[in-house]
C-alpha positions as CSV (number, residue, x, y, z in Angstrom):
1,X,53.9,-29.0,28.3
2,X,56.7,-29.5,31.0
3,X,55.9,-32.6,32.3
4,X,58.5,-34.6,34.4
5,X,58.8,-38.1,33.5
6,X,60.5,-39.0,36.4
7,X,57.6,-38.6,38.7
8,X,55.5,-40.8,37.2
9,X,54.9,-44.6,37.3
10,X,56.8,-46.1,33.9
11,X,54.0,-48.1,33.2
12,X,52.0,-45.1,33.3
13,X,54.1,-42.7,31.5
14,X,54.4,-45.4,28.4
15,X,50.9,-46.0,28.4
16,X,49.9,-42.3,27.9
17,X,53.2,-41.3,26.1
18,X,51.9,-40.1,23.0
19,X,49.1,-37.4,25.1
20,X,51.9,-36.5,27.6
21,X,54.2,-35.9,25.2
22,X,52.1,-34.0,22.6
23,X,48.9,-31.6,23.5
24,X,47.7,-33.1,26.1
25,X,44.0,-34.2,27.2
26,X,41.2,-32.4,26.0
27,X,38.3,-31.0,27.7
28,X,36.0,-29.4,24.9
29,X,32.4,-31.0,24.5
30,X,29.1,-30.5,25.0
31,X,26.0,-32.3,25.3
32,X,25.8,-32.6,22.0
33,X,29.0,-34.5,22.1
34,X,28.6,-37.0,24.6
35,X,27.4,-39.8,21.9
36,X,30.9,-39.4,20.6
37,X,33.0,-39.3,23.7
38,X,31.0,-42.8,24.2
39,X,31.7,-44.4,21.4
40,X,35.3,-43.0,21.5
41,X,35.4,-44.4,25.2
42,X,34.5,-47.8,24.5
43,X,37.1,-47.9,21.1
44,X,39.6,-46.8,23.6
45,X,38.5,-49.7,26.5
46,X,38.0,-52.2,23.7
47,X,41.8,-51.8,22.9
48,X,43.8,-51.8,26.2
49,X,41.7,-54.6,28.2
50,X,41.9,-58.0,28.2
51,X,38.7,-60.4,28.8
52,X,39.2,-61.6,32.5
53,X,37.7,-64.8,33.5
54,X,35.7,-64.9,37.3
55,X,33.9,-68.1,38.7
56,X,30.7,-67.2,36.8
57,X,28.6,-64.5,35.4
58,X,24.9,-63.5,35.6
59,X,23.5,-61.0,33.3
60,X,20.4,-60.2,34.5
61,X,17.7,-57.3,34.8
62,X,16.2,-55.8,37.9
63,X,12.7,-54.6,37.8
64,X,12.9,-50.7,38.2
65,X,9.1,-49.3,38.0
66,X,7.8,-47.0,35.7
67,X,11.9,-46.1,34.5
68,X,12.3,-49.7,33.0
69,X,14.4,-52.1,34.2
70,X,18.2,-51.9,35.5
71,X,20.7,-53.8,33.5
72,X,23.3,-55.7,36.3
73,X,25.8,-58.2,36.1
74,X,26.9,-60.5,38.5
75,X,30.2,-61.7,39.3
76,X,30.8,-64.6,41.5
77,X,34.2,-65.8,42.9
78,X,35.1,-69.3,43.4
79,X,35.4,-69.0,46.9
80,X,31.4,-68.3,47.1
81,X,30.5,-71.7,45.2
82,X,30.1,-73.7,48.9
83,X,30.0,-70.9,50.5
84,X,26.0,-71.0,51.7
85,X,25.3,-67.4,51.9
86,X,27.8,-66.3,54.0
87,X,29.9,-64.3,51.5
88,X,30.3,-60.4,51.2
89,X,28.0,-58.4,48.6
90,X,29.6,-55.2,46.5
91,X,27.4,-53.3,44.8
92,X,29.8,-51.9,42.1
93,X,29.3,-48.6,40.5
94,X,30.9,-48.1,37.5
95,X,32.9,-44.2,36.6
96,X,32.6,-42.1,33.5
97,X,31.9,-38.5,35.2
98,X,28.2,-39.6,35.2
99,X,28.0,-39.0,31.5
100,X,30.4,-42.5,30.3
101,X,30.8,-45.6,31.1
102,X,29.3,-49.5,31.5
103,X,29.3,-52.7,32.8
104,X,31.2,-53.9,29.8
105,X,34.2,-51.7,30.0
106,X,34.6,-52.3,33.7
107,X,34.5,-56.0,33.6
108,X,37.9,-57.3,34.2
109,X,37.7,-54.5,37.1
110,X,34.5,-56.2,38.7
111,X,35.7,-59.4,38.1
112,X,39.2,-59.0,39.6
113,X,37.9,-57.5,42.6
114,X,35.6,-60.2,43.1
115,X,38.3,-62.6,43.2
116,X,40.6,-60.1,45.4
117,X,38.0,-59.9,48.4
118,X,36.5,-63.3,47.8
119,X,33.3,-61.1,47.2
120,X,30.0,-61.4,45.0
121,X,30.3,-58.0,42.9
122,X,27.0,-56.5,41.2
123,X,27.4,-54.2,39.1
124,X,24.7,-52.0,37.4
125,X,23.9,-50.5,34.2
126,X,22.4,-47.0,35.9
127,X,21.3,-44.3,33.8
128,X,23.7,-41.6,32.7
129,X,23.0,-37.6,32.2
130,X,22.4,-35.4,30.0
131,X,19.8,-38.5,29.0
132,X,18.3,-38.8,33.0
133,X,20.4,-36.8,35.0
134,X,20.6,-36.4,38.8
135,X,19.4,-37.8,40.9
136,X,18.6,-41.0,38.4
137,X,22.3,-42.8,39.4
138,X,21.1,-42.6,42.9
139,X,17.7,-44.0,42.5
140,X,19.4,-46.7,40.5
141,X,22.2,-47.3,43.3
142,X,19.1,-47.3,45.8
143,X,17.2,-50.0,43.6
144,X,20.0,-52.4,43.2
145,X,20.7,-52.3,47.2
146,X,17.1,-53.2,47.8
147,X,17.2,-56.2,45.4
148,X,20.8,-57.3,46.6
149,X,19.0,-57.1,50.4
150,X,16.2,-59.6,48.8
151,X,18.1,-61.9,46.6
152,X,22.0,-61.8,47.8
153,X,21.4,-65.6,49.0
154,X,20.1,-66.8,46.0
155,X,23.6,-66.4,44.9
156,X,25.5,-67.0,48.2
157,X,25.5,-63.6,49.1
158,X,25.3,-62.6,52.6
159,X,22.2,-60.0,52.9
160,X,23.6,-58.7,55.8
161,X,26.8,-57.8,55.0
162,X,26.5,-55.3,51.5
163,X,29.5,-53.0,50.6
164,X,28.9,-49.9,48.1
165,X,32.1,-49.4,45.3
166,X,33.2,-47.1,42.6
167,X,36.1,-45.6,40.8
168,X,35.5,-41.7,39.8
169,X,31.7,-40.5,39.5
170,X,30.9,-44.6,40.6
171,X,32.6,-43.6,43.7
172,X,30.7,-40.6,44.3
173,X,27.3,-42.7,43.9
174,X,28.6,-45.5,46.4
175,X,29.6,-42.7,49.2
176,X,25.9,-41.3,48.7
177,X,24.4,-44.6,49.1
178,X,25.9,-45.2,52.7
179,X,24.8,-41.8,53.5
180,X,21.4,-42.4,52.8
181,X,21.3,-46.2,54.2
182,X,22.9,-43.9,57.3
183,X,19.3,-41.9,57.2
184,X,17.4,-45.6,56.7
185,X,16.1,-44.3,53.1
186,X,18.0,-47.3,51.3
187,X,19.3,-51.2,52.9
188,X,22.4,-51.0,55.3
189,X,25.7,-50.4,53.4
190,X,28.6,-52.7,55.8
191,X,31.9,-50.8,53.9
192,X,32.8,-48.4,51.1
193,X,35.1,-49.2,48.2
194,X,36.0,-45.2,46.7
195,X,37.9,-44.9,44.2
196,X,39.1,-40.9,43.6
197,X,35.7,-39.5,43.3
198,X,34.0,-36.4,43.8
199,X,32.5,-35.4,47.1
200,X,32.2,-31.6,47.5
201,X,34.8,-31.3,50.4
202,X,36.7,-28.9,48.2
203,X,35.5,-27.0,45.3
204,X,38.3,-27.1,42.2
205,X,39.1,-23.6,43.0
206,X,40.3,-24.4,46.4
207,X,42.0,-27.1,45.4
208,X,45.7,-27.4,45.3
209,X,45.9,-30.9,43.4
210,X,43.2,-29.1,40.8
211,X,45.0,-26.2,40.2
212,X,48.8,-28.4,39.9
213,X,46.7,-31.3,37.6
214,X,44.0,-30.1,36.7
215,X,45.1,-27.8,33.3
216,X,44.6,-30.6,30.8
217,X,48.4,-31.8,30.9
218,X,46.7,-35.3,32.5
219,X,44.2,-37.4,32.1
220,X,41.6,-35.4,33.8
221,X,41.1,-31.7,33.2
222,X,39.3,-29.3,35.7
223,X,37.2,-27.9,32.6
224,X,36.1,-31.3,31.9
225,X,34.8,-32.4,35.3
226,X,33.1,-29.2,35.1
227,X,31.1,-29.7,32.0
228,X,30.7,-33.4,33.5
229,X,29.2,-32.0,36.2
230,X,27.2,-29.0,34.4
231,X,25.6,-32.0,32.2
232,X,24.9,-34.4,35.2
233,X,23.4,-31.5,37.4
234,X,20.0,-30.1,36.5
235,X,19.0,-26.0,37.0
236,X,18.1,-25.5,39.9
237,X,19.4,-28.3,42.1
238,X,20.0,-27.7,45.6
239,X,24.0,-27.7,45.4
240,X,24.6,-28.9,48.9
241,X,21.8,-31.7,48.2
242,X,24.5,-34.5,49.9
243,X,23.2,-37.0,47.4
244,X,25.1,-34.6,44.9
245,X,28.0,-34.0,47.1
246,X,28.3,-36.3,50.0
247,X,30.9,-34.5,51.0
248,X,29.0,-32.0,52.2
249,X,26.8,-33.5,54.7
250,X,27.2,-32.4,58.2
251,X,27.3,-34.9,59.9
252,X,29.6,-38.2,58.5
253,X,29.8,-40.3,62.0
254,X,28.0,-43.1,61.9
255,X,29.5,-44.3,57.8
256,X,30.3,-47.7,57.7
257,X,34.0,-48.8,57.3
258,X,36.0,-47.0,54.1
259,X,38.8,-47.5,52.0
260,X,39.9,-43.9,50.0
261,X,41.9,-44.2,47.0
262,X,43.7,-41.2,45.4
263,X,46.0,-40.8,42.6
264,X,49.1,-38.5,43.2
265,X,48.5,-36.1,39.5
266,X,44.1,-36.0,39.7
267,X,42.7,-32.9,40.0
268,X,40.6,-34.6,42.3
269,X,42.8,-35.8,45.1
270,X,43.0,-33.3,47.1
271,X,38.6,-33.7,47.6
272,X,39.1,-37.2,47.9
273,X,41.4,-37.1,51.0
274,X,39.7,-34.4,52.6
275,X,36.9,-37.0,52.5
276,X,38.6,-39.4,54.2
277,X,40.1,-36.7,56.8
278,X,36.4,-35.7,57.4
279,X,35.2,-39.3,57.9
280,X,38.3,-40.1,60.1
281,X,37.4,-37.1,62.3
282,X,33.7,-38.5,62.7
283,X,35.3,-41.5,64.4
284,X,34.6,-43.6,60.9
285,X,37.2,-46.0,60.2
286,X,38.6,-44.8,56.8
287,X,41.9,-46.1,55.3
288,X,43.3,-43.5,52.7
289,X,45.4,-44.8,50.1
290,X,47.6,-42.7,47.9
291,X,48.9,-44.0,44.8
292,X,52.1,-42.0,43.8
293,X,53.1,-41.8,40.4
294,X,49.2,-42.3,38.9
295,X,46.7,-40.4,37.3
296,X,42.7,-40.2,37.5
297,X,41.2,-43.7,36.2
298,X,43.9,-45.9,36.8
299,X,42.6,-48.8,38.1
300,X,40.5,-49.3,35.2
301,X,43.5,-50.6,33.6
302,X,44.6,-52.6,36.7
303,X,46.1,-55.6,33.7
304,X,48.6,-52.5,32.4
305,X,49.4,-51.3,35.5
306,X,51.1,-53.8,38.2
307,X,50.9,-51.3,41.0
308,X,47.0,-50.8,40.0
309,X,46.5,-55.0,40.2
310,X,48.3,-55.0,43.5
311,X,46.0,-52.2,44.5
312,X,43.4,-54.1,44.3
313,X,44.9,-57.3,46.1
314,X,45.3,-54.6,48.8
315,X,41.5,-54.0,48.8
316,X,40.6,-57.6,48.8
317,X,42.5,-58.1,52.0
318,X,40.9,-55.2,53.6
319,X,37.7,-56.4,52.8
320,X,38.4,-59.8,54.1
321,X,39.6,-57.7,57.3
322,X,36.3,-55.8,57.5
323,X,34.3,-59.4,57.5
324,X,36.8,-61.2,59.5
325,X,36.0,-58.6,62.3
């Protein structure tokens, strides 16, 4: 491996020395393998975050038809306890490639960002592939923005004023929800939260940032947001389906106020901030922020990383902005 140390953030560098430094990251699973890379997952979570206390906490479950109901936790900030329904809703969707990933190993994130934007964040358990792949995430996303429009105030939500969020595949989900609130087929989505997902603007072989970062010498390789992808995606699937790839839809004007995050080494950056370009050039208004010196996921460990925790101060205000407006 001939990784430069230089380039990256020190915090970052320390906290993945030993994978940097030795073989690198992995990629190598199938479906028969994604019990393990769970339980592996949370291990990992479990050892590198810290409980983080918010206002209060619902646990609740969301009636979801004949699929059961939808796990969903809501965070409320202490700002919202007086605040008589007049405080900002984000519907958070957690990452994990579509395959990983919960409510409990994104807490401190949801309930950080809660606080930062003086926002009630919902987060949802939605279901994961190769169990119930595409498009289940999205009818889940679609089913928690329908209850949030009912029962925001109950809360002190403000039912007219609901923001979609995610980091990684959670992003990808959120930027497919506003596309289909766009087309009226879910409730009005008022701002997007992404966090260096995936939205088909550029395929990994086109993709300059894929081809530098995405070999498996950081965090995320190219192979394994394929096989992410090849496990999420049924045979057969329309590949340009914009719920899939929202990315790919034709027309992007009309998307409600955006915030972009990218990391500097993820395969994925260069799709990320053609996504904001692309919005931008609708006459959206989309604010892309790169983060030099990080790698895919980084915000999940936003207590390890300072720039990541002022990252999301950053958010919070622009939030605040959005509302204020």
């Amino acid at each position: 491996m001939r990784i430069d140390k230089e380039k990256f953030d020190p915090e970052v560098y320390e906290f993945y020395k030993m994978a940097l430094e030795g073989t690198g990251f992995a990629a190598q699973f199938g479906a028969e393998d994604v019990p393990r890379l769970r339980e592996a997952e949370i291990k990992g979570h479990a050892a590198h975050l810290d409980p983080y206390e918010v206002h209060e906490k619902i646990d609740l479950t969301i009636p979801r038809g004949s699929a059961g109901d939808l796990p969903a936790r809501i965070y409320v900030p202490e700002s919202a306890a007086d605040a008589a329904g007049q405080v900002p809703v984000i519907l958070y969707f957690h990452g994990g490639g579509f395959i990983m990933g919960s409510i409990e190993d994104h807490d401190p994130l949801c309930g950080k960002l809660a606080d930062a934007a003086g926002a009630i964040v919902i987060a949802a358990e939605y279901r994961l592939a190769p169990e119930d792949p595409f498009p289940a995430c999205i009818e889940d996303a679609i089913c928690l923005a329908e209850w949030a429009a009912k029962n925001a105030p109950v809360y002190g939500g403000d039912p007219e004023c609901i923001m979609a969020a995610g980091d990684s595949s959670g992003a990808t989900i959120s930027a497919a929800l506003a596309l289909l609130a766009k087309e009226g087929k879910a409730p009005a989505i008022s701002g997007l939260i992404l966090l260096y997902g995936v939205f088909g603007c550029i395929s990994l072989e086109e993709s300059e940032s894929a081809r530098l970062y995405g070999n498996g010498e950081y965090v995320l390789p190219a192979d394994a947001i394929k096989k992410m992808m090849d496990l999420y995606i049924p045979a057969g699937t329309d590949p340009n389906d914009t719920r899939l790839y929202p990315g790919k839809a034709s027309d992007l004007s009309g998307m409600p106020p955006s915030v972009i995050v990218t990391a500097e080494f993820d395969p994925l950056r260069d799709d990320g901030e053609c996504f904001a370009r692309r919005l931008k050039e609708s006459g959206c208004k989309a604010e892309l922020i790169r983060m030099d010196g990080m790698m895919h996921g980084f915000a999940l460990y936003w207590q390890r990383f300072s720039m990541a925790g002022e990252l999301l101060d950053q958010i919070g205000s622009i939030v605040k902005s959005w509302t204020a407006s």
